[in-house]
Each structure stands twice: as C-alpha cells, then as structure tokens.
ROTORBA-194138 format. One record per atom (N, C-alpha, C): atom name; x, y, z; residue number from 1. Coordinates in pm, 1 decimal, padded with zeros to 6 digits. Layout:
// ROTORBA-194138
CA; X; Y; Z; NUM
...
//
This chain:
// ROTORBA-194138
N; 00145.7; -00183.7; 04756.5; 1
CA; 00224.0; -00171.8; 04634.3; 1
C; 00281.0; -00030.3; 04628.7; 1
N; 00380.2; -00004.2; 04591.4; 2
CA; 00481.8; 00144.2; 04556.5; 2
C; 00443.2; 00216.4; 04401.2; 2
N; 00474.5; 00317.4; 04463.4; 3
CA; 00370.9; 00408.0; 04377.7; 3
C; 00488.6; 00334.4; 04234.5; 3
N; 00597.0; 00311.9; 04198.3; 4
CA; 00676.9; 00279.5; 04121.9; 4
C; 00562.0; 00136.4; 04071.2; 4
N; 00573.9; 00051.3; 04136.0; 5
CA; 00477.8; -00114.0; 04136.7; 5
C; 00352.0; -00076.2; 04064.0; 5
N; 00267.1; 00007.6; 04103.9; 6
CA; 00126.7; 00055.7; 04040.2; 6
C; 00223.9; 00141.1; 03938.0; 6
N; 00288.9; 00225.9; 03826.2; 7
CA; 00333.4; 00263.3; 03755.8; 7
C; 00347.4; 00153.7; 03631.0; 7
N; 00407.7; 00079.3; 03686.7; 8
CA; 00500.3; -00078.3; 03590.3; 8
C; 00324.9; -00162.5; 03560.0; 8
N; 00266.2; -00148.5; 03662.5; 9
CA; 00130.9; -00260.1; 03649.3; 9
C; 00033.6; -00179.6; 03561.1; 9
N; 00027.0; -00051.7; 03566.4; 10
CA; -00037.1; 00031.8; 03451.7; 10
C; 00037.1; -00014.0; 03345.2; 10
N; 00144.3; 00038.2; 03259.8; 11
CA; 00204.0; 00053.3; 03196.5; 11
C; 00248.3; -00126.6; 03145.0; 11
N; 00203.9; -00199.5; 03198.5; 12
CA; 00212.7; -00366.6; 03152.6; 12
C; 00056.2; -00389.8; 03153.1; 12
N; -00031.5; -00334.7; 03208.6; 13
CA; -00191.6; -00371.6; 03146.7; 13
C; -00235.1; -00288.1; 03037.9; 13
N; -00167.9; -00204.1; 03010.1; 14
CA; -00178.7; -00097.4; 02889.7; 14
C; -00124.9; -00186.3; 02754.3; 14
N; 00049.0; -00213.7; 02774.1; 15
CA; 00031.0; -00331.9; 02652.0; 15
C; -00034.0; -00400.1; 02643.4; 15
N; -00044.1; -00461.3; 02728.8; 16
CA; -00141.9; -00608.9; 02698.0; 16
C; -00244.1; -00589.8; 02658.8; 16
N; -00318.6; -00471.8; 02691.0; 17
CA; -00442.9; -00413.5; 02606.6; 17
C; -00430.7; -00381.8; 02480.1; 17
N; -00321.7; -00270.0; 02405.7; 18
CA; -00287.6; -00257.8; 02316.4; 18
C; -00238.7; -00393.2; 02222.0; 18
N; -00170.5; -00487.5; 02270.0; 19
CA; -00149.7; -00609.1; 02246.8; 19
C; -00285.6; -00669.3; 02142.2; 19
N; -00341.0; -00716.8; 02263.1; 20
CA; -00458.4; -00755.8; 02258.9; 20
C; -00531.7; -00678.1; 02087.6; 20
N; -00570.4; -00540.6; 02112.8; 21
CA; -00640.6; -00506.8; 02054.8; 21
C; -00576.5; -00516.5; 01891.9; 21
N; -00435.8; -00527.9; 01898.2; 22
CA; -00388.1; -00580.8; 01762.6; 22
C; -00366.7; -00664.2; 01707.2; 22
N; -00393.6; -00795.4; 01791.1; 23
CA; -00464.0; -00901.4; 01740.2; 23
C; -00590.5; -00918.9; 01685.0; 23
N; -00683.8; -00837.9; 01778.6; 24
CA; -00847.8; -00859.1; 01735.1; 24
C; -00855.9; -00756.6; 01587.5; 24
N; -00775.7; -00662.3; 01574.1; 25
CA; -00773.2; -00563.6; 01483.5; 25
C; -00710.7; -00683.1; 01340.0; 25
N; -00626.0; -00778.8; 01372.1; 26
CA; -00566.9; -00823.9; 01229.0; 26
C; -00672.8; -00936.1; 01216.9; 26
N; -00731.7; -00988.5; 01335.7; 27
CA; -00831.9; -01170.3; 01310.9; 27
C; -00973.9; -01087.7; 01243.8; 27
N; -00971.4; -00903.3; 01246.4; 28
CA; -01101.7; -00893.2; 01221.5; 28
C; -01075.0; -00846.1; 01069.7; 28
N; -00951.8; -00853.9; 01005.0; 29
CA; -00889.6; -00778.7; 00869.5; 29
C; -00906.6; -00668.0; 00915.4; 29
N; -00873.3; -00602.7; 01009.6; 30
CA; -00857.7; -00450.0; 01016.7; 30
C; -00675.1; -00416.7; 01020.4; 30
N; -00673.4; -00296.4; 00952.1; 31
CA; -00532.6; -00265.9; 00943.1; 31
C; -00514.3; -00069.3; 00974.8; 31
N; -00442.7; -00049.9; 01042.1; 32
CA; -00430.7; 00105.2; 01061.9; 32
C; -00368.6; 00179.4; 00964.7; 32
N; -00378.3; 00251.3; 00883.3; 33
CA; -00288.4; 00313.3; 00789.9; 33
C; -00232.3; 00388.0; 00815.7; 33
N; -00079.8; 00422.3; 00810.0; 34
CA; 00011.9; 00544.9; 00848.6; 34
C; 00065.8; 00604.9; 00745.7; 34
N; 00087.9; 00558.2; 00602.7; 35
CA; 00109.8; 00649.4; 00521.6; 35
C; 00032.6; 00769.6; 00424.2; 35
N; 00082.7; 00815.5; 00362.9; 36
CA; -00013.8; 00973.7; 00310.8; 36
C; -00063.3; 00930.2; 00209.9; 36
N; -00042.6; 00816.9; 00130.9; 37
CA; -00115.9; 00774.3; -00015.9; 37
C; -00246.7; 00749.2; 00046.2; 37
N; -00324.9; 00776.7; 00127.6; 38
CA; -00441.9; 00681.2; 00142.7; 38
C; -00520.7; 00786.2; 00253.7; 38
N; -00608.9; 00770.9; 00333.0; 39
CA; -00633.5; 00871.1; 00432.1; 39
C; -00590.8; 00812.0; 00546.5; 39
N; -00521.5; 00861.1; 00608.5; 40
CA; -00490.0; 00782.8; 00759.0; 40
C; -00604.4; 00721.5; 00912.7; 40
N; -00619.1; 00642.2; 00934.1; 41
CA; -00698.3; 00557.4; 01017.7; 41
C; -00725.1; 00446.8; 01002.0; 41
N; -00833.7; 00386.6; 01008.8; 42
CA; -00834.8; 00248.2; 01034.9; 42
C; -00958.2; 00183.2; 00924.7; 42
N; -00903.0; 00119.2; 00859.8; 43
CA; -00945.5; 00019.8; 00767.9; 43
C; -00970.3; -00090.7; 00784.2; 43
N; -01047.4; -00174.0; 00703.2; 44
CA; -01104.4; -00304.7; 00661.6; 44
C; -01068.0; -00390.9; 00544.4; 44
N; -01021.4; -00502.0; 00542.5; 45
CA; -00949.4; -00576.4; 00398.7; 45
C; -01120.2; -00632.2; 00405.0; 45
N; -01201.9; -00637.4; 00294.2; 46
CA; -01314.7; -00687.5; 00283.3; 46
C; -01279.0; -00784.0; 00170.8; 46
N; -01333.5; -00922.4; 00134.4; 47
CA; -01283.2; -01029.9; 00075.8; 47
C; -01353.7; -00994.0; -00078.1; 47
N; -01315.5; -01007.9; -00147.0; 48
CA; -01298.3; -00993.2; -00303.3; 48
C; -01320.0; -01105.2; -00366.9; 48
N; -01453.4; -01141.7; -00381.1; 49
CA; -01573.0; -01254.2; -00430.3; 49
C; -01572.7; -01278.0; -00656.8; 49
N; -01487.7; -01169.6; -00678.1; 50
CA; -01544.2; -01140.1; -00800.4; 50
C; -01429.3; -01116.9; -00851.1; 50
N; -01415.2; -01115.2; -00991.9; 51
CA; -01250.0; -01043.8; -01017.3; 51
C; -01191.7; -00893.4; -00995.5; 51
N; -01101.4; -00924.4; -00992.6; 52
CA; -01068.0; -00749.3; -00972.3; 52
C; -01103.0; -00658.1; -01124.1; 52
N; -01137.6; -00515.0; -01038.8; 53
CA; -01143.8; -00446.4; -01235.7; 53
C; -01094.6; -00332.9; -01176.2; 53
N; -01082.8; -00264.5; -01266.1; 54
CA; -01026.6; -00099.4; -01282.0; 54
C; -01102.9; -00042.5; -01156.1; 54
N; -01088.9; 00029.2; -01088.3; 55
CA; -01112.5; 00117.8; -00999.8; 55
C; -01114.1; 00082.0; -00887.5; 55
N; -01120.1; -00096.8; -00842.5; 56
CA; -01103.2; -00119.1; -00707.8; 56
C; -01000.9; -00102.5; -00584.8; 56
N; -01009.2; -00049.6; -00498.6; 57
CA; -00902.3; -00049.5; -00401.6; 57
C; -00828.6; -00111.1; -00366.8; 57
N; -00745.8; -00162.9; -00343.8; 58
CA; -00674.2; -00275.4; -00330.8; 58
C; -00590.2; -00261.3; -00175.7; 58
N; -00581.4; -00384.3; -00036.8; 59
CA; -00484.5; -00436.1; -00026.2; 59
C; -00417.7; -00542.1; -00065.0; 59
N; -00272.4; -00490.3; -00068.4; 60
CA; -00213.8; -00616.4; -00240.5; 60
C; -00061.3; -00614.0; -00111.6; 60
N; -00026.2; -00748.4; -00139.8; 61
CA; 00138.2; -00745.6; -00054.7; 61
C; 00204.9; -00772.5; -00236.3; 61
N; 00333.6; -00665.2; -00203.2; 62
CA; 00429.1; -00692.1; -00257.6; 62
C; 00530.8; -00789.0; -00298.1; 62
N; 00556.1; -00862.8; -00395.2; 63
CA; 00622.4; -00934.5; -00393.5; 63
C; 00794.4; -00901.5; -00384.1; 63
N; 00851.4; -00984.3; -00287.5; 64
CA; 00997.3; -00946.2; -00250.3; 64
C; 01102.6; -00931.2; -00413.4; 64
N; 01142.2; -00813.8; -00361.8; 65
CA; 01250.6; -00792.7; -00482.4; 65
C; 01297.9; -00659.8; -00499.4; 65
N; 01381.2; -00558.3; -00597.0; 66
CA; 01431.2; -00502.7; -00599.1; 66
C; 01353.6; -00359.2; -00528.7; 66
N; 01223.2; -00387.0; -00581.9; 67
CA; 01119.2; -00284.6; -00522.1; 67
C; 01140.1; -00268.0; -00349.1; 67
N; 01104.7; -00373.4; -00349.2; 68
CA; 01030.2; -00351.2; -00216.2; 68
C; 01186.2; -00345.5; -00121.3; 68
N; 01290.8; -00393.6; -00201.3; 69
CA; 01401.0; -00373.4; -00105.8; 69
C; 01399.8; -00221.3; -00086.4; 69
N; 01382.3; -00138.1; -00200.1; 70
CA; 01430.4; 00012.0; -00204.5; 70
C; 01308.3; 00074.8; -00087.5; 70
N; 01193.3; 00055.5; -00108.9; 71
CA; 01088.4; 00007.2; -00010.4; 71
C; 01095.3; 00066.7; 00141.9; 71
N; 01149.6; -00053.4; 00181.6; 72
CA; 01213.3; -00067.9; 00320.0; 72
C; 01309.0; -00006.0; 00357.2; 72
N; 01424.5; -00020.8; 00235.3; 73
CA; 01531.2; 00127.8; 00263.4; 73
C; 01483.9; 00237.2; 00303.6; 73
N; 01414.5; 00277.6; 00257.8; 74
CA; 01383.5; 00432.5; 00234.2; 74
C; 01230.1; 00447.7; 00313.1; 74
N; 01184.2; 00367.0; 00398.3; 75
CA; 01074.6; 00351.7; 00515.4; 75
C; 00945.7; 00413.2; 00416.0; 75
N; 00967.8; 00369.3; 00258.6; 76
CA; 00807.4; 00390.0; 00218.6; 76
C; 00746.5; 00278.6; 00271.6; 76
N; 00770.9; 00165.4; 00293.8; 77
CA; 00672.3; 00108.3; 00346.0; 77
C; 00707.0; 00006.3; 00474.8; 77
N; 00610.3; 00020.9; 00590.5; 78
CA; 00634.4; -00039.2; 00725.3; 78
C; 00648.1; -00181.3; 00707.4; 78
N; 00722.9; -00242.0; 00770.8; 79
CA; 00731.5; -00377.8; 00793.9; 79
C; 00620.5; -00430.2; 00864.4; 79
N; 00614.1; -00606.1; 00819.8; 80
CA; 00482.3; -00618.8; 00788.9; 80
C; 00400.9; -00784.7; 00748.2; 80
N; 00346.3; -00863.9; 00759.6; 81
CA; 00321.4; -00985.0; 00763.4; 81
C; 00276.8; -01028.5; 00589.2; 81
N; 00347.4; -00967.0; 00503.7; 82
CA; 00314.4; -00992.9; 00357.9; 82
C; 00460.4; -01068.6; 00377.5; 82
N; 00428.4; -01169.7; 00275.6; 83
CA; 00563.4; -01303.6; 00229.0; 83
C; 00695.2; -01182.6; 00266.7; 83
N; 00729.9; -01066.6; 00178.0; 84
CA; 00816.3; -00998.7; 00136.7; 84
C; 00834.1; -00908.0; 00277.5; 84
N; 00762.5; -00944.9; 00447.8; 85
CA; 00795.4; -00902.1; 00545.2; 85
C; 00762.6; -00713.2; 00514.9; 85
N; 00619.7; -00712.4; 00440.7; 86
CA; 00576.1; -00541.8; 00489.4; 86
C; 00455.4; -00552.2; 00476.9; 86
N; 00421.7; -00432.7; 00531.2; 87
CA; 00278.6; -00439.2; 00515.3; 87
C; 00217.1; -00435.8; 00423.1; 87
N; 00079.1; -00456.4; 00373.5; 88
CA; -00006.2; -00443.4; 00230.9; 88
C; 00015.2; -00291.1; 00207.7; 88
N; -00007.8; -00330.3; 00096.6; 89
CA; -00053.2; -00175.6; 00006.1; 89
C; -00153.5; -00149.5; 00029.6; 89
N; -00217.7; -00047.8; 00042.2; 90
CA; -00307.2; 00027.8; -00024.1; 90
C; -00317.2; 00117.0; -00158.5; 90
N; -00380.6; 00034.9; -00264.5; 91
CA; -00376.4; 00124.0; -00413.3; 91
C; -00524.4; 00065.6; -00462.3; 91
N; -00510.0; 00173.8; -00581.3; 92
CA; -00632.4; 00154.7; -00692.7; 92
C; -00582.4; 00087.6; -00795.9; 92
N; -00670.5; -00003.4; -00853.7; 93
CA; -00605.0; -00069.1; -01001.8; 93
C; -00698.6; 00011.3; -01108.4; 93
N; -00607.7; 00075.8; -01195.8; 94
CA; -00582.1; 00138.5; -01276.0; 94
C; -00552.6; 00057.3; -01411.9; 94
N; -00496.1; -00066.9; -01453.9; 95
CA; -00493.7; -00072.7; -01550.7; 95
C; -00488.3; -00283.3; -01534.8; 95
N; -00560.8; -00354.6; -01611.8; 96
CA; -00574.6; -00485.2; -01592.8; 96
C; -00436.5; -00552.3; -01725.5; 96
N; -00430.0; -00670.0; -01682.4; 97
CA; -00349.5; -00750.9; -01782.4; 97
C; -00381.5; -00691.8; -01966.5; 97
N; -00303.0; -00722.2; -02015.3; 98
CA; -00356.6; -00665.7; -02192.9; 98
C; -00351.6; -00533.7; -02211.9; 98
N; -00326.4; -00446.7; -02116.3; 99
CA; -00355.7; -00313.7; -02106.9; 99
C; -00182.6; -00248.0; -02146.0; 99
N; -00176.6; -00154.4; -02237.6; 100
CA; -00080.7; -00039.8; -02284.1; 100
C; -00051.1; 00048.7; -02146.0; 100
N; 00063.4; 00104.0; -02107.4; 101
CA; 00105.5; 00158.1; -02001.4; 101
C; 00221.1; 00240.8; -02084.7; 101
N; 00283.8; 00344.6; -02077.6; 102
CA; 00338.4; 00466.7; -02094.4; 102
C; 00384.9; 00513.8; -01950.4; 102
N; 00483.2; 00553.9; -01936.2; 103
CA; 00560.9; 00607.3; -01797.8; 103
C; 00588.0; 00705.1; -01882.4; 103
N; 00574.8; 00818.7; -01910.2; 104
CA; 00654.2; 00914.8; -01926.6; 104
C; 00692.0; 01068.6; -01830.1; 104
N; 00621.9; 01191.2; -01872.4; 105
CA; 00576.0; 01222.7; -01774.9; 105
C; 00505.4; 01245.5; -01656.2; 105
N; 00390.6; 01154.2; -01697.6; 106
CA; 00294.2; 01102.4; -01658.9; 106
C; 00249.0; 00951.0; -01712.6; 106
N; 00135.4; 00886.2; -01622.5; 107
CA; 00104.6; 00739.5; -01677.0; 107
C; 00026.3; 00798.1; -01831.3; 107
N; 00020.6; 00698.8; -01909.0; 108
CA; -00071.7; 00706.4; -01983.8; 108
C; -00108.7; 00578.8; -01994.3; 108
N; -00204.6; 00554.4; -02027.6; 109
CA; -00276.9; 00402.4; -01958.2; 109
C; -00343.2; 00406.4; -02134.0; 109
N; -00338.0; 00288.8; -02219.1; 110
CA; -00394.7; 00300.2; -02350.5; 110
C; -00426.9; 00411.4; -02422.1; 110
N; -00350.5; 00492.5; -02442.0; 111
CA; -00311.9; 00668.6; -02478.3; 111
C; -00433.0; 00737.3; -02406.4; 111
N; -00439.4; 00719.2; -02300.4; 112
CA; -00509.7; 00836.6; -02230.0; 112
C; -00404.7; 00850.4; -02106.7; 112
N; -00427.8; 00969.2; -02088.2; 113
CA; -00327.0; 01007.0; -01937.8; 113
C; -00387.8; 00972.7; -01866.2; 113
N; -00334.2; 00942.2; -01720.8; 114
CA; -00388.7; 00921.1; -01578.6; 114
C; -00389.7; 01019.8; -01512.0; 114
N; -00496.2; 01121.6; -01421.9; 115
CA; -00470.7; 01191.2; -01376.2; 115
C; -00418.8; 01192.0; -01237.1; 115
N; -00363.1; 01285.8; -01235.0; 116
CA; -00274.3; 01310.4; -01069.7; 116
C; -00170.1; 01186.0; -01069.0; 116
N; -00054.5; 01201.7; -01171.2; 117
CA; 00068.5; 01054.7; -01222.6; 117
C; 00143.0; 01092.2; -01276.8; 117
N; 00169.2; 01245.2; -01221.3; 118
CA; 00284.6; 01287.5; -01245.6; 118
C; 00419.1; 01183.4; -01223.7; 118
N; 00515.0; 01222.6; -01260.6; 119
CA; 00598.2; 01118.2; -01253.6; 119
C; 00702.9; 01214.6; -01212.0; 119
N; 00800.2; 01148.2; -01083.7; 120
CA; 00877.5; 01234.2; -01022.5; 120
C; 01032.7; 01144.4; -01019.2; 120
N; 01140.3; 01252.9; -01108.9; 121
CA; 01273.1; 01211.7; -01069.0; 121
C; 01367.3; 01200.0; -00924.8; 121
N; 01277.8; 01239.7; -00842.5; 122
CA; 01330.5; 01261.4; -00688.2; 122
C; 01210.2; 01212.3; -00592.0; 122
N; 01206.2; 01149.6; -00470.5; 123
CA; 01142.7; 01158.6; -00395.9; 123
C; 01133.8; 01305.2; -00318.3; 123
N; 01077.8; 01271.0; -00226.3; 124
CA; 01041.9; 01396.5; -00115.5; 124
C; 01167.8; 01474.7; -00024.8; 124
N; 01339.4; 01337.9; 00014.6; 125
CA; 01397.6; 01395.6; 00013.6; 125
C; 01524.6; 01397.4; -00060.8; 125
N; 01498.2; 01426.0; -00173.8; 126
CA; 01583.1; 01400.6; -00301.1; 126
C; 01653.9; 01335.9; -00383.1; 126
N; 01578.4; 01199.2; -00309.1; 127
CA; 01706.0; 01075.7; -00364.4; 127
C; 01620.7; 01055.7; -00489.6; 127
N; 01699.1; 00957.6; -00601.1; 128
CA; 01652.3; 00950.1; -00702.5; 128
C; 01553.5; 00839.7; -00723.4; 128
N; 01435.1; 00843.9; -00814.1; 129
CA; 01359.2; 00790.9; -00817.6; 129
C; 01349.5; 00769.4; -00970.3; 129
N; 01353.9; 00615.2; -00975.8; 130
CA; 01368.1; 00555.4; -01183.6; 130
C; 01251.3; 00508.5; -01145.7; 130
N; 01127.6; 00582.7; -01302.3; 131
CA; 01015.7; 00521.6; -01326.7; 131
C; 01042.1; 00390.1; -01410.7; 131
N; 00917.8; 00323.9; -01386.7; 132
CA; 00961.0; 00183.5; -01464.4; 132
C; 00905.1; 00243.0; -01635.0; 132
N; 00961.7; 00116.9; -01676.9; 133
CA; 00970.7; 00139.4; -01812.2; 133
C; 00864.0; 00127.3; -01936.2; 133
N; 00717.4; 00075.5; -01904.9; 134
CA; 00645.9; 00077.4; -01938.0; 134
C; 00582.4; -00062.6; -02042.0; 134
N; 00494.6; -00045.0; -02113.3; 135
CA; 00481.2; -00192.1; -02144.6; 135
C; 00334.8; -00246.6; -02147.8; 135
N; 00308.6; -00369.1; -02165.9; 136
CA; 00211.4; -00434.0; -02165.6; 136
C; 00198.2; -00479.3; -02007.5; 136
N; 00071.4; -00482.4; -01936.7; 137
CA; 00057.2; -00516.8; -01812.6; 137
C; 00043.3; -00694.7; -01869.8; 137
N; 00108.6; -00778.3; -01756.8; 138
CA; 00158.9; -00869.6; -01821.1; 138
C; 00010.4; -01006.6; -01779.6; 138
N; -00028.4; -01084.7; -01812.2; 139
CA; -00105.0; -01158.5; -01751.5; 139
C; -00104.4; -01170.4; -01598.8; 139
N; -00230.4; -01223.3; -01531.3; 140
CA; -00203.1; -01239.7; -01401.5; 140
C; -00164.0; -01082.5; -01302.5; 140
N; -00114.5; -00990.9; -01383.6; 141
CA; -00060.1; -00895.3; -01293.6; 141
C; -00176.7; -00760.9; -01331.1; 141
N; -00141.4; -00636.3; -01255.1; 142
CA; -00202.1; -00506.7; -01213.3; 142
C; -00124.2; -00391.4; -01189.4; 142
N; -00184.5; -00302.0; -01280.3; 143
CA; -00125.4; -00175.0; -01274.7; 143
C; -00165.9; -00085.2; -01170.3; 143
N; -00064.1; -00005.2; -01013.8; 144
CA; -00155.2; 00021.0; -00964.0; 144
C; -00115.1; 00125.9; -00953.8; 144
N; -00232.1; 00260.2; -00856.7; 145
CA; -00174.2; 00365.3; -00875.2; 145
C; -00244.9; 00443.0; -00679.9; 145
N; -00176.9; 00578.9; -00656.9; 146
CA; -00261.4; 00655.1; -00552.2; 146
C; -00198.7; 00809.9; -00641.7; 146
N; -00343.9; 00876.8; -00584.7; 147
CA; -00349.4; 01001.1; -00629.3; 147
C; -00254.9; 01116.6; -00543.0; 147
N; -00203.2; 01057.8; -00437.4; 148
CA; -00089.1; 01103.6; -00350.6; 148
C; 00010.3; 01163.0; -00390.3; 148
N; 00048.7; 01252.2; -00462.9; 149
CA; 00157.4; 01293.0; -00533.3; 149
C; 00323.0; 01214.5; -00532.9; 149
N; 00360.9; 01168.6; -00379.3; 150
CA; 00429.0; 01132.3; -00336.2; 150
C; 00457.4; 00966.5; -00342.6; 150
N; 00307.7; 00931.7; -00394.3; 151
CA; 00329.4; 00811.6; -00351.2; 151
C; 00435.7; 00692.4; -00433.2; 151
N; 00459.2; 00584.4; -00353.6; 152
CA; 00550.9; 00461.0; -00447.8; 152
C; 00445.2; 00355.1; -00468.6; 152
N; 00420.0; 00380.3; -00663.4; 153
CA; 00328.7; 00289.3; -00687.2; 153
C; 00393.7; 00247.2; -00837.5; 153
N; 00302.5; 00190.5; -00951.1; 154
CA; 00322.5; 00093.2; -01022.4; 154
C; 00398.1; 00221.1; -01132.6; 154
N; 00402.6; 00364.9; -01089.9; 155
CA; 00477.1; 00430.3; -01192.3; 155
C; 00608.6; 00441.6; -01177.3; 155
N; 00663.6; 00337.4; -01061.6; 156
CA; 00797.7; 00298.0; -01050.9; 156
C; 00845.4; 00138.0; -01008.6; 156
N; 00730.4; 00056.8; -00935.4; 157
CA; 00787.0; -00032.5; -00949.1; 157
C; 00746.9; -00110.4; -01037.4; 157
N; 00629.0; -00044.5; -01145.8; 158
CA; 00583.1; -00155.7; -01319.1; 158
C; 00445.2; -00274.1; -01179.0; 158
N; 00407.3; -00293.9; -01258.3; 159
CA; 00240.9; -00426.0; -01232.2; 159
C; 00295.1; -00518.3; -01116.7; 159
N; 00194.7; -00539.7; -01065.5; 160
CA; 00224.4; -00615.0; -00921.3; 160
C; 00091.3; -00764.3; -00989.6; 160
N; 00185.6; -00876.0; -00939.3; 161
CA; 00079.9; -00985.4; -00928.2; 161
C; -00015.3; -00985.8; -00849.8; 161
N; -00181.7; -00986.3; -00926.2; 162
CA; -00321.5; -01031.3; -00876.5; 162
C; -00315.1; -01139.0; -00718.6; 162
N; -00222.0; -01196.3; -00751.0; 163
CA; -00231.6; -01326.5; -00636.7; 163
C; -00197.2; -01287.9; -00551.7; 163
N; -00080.0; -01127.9; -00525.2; 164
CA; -00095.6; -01092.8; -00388.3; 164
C; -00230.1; -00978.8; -00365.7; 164
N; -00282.9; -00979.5; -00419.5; 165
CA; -00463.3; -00929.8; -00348.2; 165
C; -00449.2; -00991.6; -00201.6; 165
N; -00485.0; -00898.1; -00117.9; 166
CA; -00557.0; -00974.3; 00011.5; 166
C; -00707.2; -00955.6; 00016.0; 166
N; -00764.2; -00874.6; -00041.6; 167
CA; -00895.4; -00799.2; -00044.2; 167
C; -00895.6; -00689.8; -00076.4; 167
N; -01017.1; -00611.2; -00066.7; 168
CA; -01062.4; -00477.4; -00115.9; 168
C; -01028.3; -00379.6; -00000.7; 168
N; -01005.7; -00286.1; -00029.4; 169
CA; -00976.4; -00183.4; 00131.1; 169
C; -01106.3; -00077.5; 00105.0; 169
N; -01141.5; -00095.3; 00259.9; 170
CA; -01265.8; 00016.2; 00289.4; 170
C; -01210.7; 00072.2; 00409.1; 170
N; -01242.6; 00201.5; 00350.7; 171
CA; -01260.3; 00309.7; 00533.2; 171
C; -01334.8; 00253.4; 00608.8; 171
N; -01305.8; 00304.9; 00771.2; 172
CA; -01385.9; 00249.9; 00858.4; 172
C; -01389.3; 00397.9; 00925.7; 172
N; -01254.8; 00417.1; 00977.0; 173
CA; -01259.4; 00611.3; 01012.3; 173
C; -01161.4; 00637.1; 01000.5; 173
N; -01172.1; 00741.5; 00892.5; 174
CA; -01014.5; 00771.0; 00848.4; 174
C; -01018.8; 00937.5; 00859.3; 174
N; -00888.6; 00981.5; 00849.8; 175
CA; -00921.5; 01120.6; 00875.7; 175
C; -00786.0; 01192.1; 00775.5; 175
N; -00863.3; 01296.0; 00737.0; 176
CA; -00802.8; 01337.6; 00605.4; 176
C; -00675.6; 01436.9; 00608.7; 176
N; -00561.0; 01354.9; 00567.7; 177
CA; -00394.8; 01486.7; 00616.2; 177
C; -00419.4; 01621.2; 00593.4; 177
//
C-alpha cells in the first residue's frame, strides 16, 4: 500500500470511529455541549420521572418559529435532531405555568428579580436583541433561564412548552470557559 493508501485508510478508520462514537454517544443520551451558557463537555439527558419544578436543568428542543429562526441565523444554536432541526437546550426552569414574569431590565419572576438576567439590547456582536414582553407563564409551558450573560433564553424568546423536555441535563466532564 502507498504511503498516500495508508493516509486515506487512517483518515477513513478515524471517521468511522468518530462516526461510530456519535451514535453510541446519542443511543446513550449523551450530548457534547459547545456553547458558553452551560460548561462545555459532555453531558447526559437523564429521564425526568416526576414533574418538572423550579431549578431543574433542562434539555428542552425548541419549538420551530420566529425564535429559533433568529436562532439559526445568528448560529446561537447548532443544528440538530429537535422537530425545529437544532439541537436541545440546555437551561434552568426558573419560573412554572401561573407564574408573573417582568422583562424589564432584568427578569423579575413574581416581583422578585432574577439574578444574573440582565437584559441586553444587543447581542455580543451588536445586532439587536427584543426582550419578550412579559406576562403570565402560560399553562403547559416554562420560563427558562442561564446565568451566562450572553445567553438566548426565555428573556427573549418568552416560555417554551414542557412537552419539548427531553430530560434533565447532568455533567459528565465538563470543563469550565
């Protein structure tokens, strides 16, 4: 074989390994995280036996629509095997159905502020960013949030439906930006 032949046969048993291992990584609910809302590495969707409440982690897929179009525009979030073609979220729920929500400068969640929800008229590279408008979290749905300064969560696109839950997200080894 030519040193070119052993080159191509590395470099085609290397995908197929990598391949491979991202299959066994999605049949085992493992998912890699690449954005900064979260710690970057490799996670676990663990199945969610109980209802959701305030403080749980969430991977949640987005439902397709104006959000998630701006979303994909703007590569906040990777494409991805949720209905709406991206990947799950990673967030905390912060505020359940029945619950008071305030966007102003910050969340205020039943007149208490949320900390680290600041609310930003610009993203990171200056395009404009409209917080949603605030409101009653509506049945069925979830207010969500990351302490990420940066991040795109429910203080712009408003409560995401419960039914896209996939599970709870746990670290497995993540390593801190």
């Amino acid at each position: 074989m030519t040193r070119q032949g052993r080159a191509l046969a590395i470099i085609g048993a290397g995908a197929v390994l990598l391949g491979s291992m991202a299959v066994a990584f999605a049949w085992g609910g493992y998912r890699v995280n690449f954005t900064p809302s979260y710690p970057l590495g490799l996670w676990q969707i663990e199945t969610l036996d109980r209802p959701v409440a305030v403080g749980d982690r969430v991977f949640i897929c987005p439902p397709a629509g104006s959000a998630v179009d701006l979303a994909r525009e703007r590569l906040y979030l990777p494409r991805g095997l949720c209905p709406a073609r991206t990947a799950p979220l990673i967030k905390t729920v912060v505020a359940l159905a029945g619950q008071s929500i305030r966007v102003e400068n910050q969340v205020i969640i039943d007149d208490v502020p949320l900390a680290a929800s600041t609310v930003h008229a610009q993203d990171a590279e200056g395009r404009p960013m409209t917080p949603w408008s605030g409101g009653i979290v509506p049945t069925g749905e979830l207010f969500l949030h990351s302490d990420f300064v940066g991040s795109y969560d429910s203080r712009y696109f408003g409560p995401l439906p419960a039914a896209g839950i996939v599970g709870l997200a746990r670290e497995i080894l993540t390593f801190a930006p």
